[in-house]
N, C-alpha and C positions, 0 to 999 in steps of 0.2 A: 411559481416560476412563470416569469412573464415570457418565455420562446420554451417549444419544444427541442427536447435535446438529443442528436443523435446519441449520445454517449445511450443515454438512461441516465431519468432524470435522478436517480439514489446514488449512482457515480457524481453524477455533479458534482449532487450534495456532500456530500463524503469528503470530494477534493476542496469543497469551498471549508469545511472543517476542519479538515488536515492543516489547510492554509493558513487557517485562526488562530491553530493549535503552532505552527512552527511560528509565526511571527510575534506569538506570545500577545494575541489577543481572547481565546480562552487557556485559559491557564489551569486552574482544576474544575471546578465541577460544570458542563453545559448549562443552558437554557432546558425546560421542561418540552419533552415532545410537542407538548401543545404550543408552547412557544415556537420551535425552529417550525410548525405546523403551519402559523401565522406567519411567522416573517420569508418560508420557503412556498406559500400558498401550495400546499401539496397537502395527499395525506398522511396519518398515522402511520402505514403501512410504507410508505414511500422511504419515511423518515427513519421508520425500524431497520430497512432493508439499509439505507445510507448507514446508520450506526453498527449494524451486525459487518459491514466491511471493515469498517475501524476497530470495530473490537476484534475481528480475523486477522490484522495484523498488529496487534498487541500495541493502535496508538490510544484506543476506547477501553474504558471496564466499567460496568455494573456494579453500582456500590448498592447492595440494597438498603430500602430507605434514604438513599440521599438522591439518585438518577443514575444520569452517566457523569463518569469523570475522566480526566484526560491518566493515563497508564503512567505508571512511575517506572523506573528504568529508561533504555533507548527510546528512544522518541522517532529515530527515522522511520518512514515506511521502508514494508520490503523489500520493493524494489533497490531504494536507496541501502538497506544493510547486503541483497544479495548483487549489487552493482559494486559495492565493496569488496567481496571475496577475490575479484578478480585483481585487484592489490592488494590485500593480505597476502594470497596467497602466492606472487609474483608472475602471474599468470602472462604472457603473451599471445598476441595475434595467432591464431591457427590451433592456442592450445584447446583442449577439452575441456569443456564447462561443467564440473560436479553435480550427478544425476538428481534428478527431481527427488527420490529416497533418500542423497544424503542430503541435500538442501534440507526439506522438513528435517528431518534427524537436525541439522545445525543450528535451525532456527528455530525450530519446537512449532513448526506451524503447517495446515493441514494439507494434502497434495494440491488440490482446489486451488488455496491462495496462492502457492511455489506457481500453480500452471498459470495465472492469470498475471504476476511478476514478470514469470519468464516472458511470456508474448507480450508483455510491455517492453522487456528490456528488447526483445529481438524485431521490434519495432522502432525502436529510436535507435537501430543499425548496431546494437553491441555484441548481440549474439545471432551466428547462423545457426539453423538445424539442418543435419545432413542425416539424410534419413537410413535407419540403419547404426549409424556410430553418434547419436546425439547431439549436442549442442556445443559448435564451437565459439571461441571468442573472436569477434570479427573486427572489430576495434578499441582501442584502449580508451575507458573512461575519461572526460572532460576532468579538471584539477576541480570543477564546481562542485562537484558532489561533498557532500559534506561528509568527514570520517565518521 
């Protein structure tokens, strides 16, 4: 990586693969570590830590003997399937956001990733936390979100 990133530089990376991944530029199986190594000038460990996020939310899977390849079933990130819930489940402004336990329960995924989701989502203004009664919804979804 030619700048230092305040994200961290394996966030970066992760979003620059997600990005490959939905615009159907990798398609199934990655590049070899040592490859995304070369083309992200980073190290091994950088690029593990980048791919262990993708596979926490079910868009990465370890094929062994073959590398990584892109997950079959939903392809959104978490954020984007738990930005959803909140049309599924006809939710309005002010209602109550289903707790981080049933989140993991709905999406089979670990508290870790549901908490790092959520404060995504309650960063781009969708959900408040009121400390005490949890997370409400503070704005309805943009139509962009993909179902």
């Amino acid at each position: 990586m030619s700048e230092a990133s305040p994200r961290g530089t394996y966030l970066v990376i992760s979003e620059a693969l997600r990005k490959g991944i939905a615009e159907g530029e990798i398609v199934d199986a990655l590049p070899s570590e040592a490859d995304l190594m070369r083309s992200h000038g980073v190290s091994r460990n950088t690029i593990r830590r980048a791919l262990k996020v993708l596979e926490a939310e079910s868009v990465l899977e370890s094929a062994p003997g073959i590398g990584w390849r892109v997950a079959r079933g939903d392809r959104r990130s978490l954020v984007e399937r738990m930005t959803s819930v909140i049309t599924e489940d006809a939710m309005a402004v002010g209602d109550t956001f289903p707790s981080e336990a049933k989140l993991c329960e709905r999406f089979g995924f670990s508290r870790t990733a549901v908490r790092r989701a959520l404060a995504q989502m309650e960063g781009s203004g969708l959900l408040d936390t009121v400390h005490g009664k949890g997370r409400t919804v503070r704005t309805l979804p943009s139509t962009s979100v993909r179902p």
